[in-house]
C-alpha positions in Angstrom: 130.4 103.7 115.0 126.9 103.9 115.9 127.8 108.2 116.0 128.7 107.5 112.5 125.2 106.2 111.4 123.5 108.7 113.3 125.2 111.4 111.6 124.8 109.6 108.3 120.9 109.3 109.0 120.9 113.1 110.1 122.7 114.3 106.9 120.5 111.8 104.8 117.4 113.6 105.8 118.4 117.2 105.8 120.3 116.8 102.1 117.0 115.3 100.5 116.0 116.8 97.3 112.1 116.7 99.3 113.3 117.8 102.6 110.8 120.9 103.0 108.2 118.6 102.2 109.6 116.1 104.6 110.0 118.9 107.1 106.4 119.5 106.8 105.3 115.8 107.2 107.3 115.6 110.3 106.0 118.2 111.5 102.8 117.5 111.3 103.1 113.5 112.1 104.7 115.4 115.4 101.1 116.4 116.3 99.7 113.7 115.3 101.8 111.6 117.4 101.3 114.1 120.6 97.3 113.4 119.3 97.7 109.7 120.1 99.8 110.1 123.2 97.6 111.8 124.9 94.7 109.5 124.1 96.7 106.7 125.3 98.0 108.6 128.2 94.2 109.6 128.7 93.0 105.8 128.7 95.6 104.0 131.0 95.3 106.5 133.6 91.1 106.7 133.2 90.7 103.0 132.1 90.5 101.5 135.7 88.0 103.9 136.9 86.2 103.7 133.9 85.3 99.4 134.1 85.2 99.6 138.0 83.0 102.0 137.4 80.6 100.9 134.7 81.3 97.1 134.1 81.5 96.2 137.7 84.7 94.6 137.2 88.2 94.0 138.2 90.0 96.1 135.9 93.4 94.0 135.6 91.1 91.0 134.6 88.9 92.9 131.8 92.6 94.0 130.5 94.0 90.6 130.4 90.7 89.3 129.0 91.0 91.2 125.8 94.9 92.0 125.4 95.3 89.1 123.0 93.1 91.5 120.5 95.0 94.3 121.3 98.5 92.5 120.6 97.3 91.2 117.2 95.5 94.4 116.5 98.8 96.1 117.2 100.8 93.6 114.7 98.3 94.3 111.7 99.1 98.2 112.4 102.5 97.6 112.2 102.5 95.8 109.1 100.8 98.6 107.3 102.3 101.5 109.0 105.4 100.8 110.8 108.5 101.7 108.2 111.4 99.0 108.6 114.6 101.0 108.6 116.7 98.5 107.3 116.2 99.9 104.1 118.7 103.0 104.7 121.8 100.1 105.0 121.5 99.6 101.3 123.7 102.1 100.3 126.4 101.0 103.0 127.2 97.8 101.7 129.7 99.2 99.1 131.5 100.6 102.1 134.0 99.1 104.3 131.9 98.7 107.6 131.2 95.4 109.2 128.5 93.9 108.9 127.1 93.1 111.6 127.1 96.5 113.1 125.6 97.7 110.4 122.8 94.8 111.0 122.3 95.8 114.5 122.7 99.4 114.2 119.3 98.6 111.4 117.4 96.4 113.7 118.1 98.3 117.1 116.4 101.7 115.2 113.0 99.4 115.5 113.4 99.0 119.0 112.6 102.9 119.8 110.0 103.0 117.2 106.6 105.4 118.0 105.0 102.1 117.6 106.6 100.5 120.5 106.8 103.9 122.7 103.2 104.4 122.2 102.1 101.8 124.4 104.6 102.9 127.6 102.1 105.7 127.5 99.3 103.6 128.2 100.4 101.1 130.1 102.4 103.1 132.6 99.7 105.2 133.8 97.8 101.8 134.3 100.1 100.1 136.1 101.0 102.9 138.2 97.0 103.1 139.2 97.2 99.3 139.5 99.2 100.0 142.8 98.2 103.0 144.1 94.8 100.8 144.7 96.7 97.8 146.3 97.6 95.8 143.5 100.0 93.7 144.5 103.9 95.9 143.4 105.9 92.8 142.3 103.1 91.4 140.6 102.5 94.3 138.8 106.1 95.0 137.3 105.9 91.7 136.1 103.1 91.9 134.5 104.2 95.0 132.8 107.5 94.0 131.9 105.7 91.0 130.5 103.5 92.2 128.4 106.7 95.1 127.3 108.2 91.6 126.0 105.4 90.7 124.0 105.4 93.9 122.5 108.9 93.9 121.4 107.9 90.2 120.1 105.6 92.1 117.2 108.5 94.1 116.5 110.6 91.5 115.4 108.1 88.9 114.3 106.8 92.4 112.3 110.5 92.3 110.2 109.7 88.5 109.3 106.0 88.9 108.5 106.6 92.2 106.8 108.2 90.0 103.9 106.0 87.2 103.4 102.3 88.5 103.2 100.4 85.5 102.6 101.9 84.6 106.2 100.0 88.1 107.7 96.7 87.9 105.6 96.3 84.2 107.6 97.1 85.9 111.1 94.4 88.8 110.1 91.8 85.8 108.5 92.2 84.0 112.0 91.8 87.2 114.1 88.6 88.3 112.6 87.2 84.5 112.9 88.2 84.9 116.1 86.4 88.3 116.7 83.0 87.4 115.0 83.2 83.7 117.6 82.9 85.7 120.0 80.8 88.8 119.5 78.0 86.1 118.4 79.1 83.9 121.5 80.3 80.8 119.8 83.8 80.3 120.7 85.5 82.2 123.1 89.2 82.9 122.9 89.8 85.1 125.7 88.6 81.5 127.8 92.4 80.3 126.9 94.5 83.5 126.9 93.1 85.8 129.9 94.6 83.2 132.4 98.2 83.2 130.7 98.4 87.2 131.0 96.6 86.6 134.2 99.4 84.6 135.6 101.9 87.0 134.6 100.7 89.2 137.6 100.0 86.0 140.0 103.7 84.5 139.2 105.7 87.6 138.5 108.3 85.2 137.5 107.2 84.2 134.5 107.7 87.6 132.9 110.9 86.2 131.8 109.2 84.1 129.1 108.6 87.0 126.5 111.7 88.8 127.4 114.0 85.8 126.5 111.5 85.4 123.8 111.9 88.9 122.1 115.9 88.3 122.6 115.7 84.6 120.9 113.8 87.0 118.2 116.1 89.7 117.8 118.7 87.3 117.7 116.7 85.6 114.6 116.3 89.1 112.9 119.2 89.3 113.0 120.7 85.9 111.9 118.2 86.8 108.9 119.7 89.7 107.7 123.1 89.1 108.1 122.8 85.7 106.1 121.1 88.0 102.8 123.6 91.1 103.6 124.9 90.7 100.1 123.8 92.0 96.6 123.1 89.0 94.9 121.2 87.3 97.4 119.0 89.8 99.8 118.7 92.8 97.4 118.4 91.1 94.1 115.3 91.2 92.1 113.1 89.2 91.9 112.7 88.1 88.2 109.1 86.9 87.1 107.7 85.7 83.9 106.7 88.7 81.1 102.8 88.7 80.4 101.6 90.3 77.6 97.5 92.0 78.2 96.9 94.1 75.3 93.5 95.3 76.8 92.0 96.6 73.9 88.8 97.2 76.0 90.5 100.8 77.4 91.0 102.1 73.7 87.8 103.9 74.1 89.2 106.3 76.2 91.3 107.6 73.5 94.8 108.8 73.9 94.4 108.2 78.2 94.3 104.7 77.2 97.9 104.0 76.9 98.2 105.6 80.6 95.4 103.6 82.1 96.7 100.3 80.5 100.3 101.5 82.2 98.5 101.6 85.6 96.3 98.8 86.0 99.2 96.9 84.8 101.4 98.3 87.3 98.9 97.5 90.1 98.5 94.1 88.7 102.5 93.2 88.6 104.0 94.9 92.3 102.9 93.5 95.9 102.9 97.7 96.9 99.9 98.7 94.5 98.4 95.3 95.3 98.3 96.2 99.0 96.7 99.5 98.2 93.8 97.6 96.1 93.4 95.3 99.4 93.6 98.5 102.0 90.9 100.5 99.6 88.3 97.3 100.0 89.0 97.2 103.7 88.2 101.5 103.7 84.9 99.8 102.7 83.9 97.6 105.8 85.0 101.4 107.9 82.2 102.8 108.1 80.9 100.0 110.4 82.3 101.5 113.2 80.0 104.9 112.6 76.6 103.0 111.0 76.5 100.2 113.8 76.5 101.7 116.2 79.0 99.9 117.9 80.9 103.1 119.4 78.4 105.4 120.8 81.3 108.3 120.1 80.5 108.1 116.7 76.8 107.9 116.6 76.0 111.0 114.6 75.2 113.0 111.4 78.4 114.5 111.0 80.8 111.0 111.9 78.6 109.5 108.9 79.7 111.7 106.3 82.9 111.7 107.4 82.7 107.8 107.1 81.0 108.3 104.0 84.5 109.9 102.3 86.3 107.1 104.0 84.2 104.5 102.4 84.1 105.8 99.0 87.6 107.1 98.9 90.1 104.1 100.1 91.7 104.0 96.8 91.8 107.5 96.1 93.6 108.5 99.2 96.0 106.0 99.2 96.6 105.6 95.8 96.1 109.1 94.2 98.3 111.1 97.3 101.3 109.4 95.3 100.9 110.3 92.2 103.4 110.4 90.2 105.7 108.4 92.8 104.1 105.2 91.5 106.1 105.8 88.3 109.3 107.5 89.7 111.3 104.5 88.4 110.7 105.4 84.9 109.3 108.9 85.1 112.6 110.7 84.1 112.1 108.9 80.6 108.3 109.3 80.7 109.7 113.2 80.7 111.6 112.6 77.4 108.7 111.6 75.7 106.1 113.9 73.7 103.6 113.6 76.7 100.9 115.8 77.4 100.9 116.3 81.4 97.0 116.7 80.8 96.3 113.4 79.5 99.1 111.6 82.3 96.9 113.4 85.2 93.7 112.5 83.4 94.1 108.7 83.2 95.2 108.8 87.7 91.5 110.3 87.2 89.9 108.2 85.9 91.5 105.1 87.5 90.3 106.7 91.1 86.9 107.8 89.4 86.4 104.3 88.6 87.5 102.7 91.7 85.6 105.5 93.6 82.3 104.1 91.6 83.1 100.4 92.2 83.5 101.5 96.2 80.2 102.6 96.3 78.4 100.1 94.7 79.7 97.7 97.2 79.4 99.4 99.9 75.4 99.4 99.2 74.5 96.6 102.1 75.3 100.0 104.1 70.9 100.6 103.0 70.6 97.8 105.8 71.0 100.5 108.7 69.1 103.5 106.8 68.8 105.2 103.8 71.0 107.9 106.1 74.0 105.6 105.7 73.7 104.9 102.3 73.3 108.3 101.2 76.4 109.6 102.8 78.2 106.8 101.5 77.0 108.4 97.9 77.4 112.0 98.6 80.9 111.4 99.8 81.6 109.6 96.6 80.1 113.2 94.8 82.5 114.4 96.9 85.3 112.6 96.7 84.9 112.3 92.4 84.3 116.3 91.8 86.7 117.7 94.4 89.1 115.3 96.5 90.4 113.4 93.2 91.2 117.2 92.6 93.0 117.7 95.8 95.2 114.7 95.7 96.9 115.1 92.4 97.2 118.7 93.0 99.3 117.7 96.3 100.7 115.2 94.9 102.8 117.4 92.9 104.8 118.4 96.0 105.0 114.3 97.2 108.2 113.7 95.7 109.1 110.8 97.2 110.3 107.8 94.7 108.8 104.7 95.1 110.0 101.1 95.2 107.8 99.2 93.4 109.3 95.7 94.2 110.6 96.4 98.2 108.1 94.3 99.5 109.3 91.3 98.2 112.6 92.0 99.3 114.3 91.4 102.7 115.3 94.8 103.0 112.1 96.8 101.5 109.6 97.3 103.5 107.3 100.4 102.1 104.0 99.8 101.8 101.5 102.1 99.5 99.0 102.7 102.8 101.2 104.9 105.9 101.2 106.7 108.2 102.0 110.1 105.9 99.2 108.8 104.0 96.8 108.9 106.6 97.9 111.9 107.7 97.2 114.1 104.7 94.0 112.5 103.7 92.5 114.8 107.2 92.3 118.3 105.4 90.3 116.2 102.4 87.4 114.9 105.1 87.4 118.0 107.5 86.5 120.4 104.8 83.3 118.0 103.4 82.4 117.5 107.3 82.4 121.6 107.5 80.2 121.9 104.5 77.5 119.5 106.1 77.9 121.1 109.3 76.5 124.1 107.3 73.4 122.6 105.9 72.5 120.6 108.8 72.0 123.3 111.1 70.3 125.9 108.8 67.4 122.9 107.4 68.4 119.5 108.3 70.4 116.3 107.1 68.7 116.2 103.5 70.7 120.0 103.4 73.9 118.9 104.4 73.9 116.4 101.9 72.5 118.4 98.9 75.6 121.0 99.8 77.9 118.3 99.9 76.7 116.2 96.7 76.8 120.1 95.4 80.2 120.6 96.0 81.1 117.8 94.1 79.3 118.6 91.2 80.5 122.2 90.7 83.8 120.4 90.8 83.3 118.4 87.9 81.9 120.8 86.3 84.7 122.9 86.8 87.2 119.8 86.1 89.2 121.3 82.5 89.6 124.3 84.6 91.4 123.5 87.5 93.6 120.6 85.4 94.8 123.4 83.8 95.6 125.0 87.3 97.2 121.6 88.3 98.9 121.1 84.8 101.2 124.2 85.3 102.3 123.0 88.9 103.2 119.9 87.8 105.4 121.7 84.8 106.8 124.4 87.6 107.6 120.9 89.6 109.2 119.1 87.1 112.8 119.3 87.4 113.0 119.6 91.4 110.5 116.4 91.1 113.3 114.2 88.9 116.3 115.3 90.8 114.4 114.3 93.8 113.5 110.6 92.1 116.9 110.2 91.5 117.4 110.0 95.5 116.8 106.9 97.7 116.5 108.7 100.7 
């Protein structure tokens, strides 16, 4: 049986109406992935030399000291990038296949998720240091196996928590109390939890508390889906209240005013463009990493333009690399109507233009560390307004994967409007800006690399009707393979 999913999965994929553009996501989330393996790979084997060496330390103890971070850290990544594959078992419940091998067959595809391998590639190569210098063997490969179990705990406390958000938001309010206590030394965390992972090493024993925990979670997982593993129960929608919001105030944008009405009330009805408004504030608070600071890798002129797209242009990654998936439910009708492609593409512009504005205006306490920081927060905005809101809706003309507006609030949905594809395409959009400053910055300076950048965006705009047009015949050449692949779930 589980041959007959596999093969199901593998024809599901290579019968897609999008697979060359799947092909090509793969393909390059493949390097992507080989990116962040050897960065992990990197770290566990270096780590131990690297805090012997410069904090003075013993390295298992710094580890254990700030592994409660690092396991929260990797929950919030989970629930905005991990993809729960439960979905795909939608389509077998008109078949005659029991259920709970269809249940187990969804939850076990979790287990040998990236997300869970990643790790293995860090915390083998540490372990296996750990004792070639004389840690204690058994200790060690209980610690590991430990902290494996914990890992397989986010998993499945991921499939729980990826369906009831206000549950998550309180985990993430509590981790960054957490974080600011400490980096201003008034509460300490790691006081409490460094001794429990600590004691994983010195009694090897214990390592059998988070492996029967992740079992008694599985097992719960799985209870949970196989009590809503019926139509009218698990996969039915959710119905709400109609609103009416006539919101008059857009009619001065003419004819784009119906669109832009259509949008903002789409992000203001579905949990999926919601977490896309929430993911372009946190883009925001990004460019702390690079203005602080607080990693001395990123301490230079061309990270802060870089961090100056990021910051500008949350929502306009996110939300304008799937456009149109965010109507793909009712886009085959949109088609049927007398609709000017034009005006459709203009009102995703404006709606990033504006967001891209509001962005930057709050990201303004960036003048605290320099007018530097500031002004490539406001040249990447140029940027981003005259050429990457450009780049996205051209590309997304070859994204045609539909979107499920309402999965979120569904036991099996699980997409979220920020992943890992997502992030993925948004790198041509900062390397090229990054180049362009690179350009000006050795020929005359920083105040050069930002003119040629803040340029660039400009000549864009100005050049805006033009390349619509370019983008208005793709999008007409795309038309037909882009509603036969809507009509597919897969």
């Amino acid at each position: 049986m589980i041959k007959h999913f596999i093969s199901l999965e593998w024809k599901s994929f290579f019968r897609s109406a999008s697979f060359k553009v799947n092909l090509a996501l793969k393909i390059l989330m493949i390097f992507g992935a080989l990116y962040f393996i050897a960065i992990f790979a990197a770290l566990g084997a270096g780590s131990y030399f690297i805090i012997e060496e410069k904090m003075k330390q013993d390295p298992l103890v710094v580890i254990n000291k700030f592994l409660i971070f690092y396991l929260v850290g990797d929950l919030a990544m989970r629930y905005f990038l991990q993809k729960m594959p439960i979905v795909n078992i939608k389509p077998l419940l008109y078949l005659p296949l029991k259920k709970d091998q269809v249940v187990n067959f969804g939850i076990n595809k979790t287990i040998i998720s990236f997300f869970n391998i990643l790790h293995a590639f860090f915390f083998i190569p540490f372990s296996i240091v750990l004792i070639i210098k004389g840690y204690n063997p058994l200790g060690v490969i209980g610690w590991h196996l430990a902290i494996l179990g914990l890992f397989y705990c986010n998993n499945f406390i991921n499939i729980f928590v990826n369906n009831k958000d206000a549950v998550f938001y309180s985990v993430i309010g509590v981790l960054i109390a957490l974080g600011a206590l400490y980096y201003y030394d008034v509460f300490d965390i790691t006081q409490f939890t460094q001794p429990i992972f600590q004691a994983f090493y010195n009694q090897p024993y214990l390592a059998i508390i988070p492996i029967i925990s992740a079992f008694v979670l599985y097992k719960m997982a799985f209870s949970y889906f196989r009590k809503n593993f019926y139509l009218d129960a698990g996969l039915a929608k959710k119905v709400n209240i109609a609103e009416t919001d006539n919101m008059t105030w857009l009619n001065r944008f003419g004819s784009v005013s119906t669109f832009l009405k259509n949008d903002i009330k789409l992000i203001k009805r579905n949990k999926r463009s919601k977490t896309t408004v929430f993911m372009s504030v946190l883009f925001i608070f990004y460019g702390l990493l690079f203005f602080t600071g607080f990693v001395e890798a990123y301490d230079g002129p061309f990270w802060r333009i870089f961090a100056g797209i990021f910051v500008s242009g949350g929502f306009l990654f996110s939300f304008g690399q799937f456009v149109p998936s965010w109507d793909s439910a009712y886009y085959p009708l949109m088609m049927s109507q007398n609709i000017r492609y034009k005006e459709y593409l203009e009102s995703k512009w404006y709606l990033m233009v504006i967001a891209t504005i509001i962005s930057t205006v709050l990201a303004s306490f960036y003048l605290y560390f320099g007018w530097q920081a500031y002004a490539a927060v406001v040249v990447g905005a140029i940027y981003n307004i005259g050429v990457n809101s450009h780049v996205v809706l051209w590309g997304g003309a070859y994204i045609k994967t539909p979107i499920d507006l309402s999965s979120n609030k569904k036991a099996f949905g699980d997409k979220k409007a920020f992943n890992l594809k997502t992030l993925l395409l948004t790198m041509p959009k900062l390397i090229l800006p990054v180049v362009i400053y690179a350009i000006g910055h050795f020929a005359h300076g920083e105040v050069l690399g930002f003119i040629l950048v803040a340029v660039s965006g400009v000549f864009g705009f100005l050049f805006k009707n033009k390349v619509f047009g370019i983008i208005e015949k793709i999008y007409k050449a795309e038309k037909y393979k882009t509603l036969a692949a809507y009509k597919q779930k897969n």
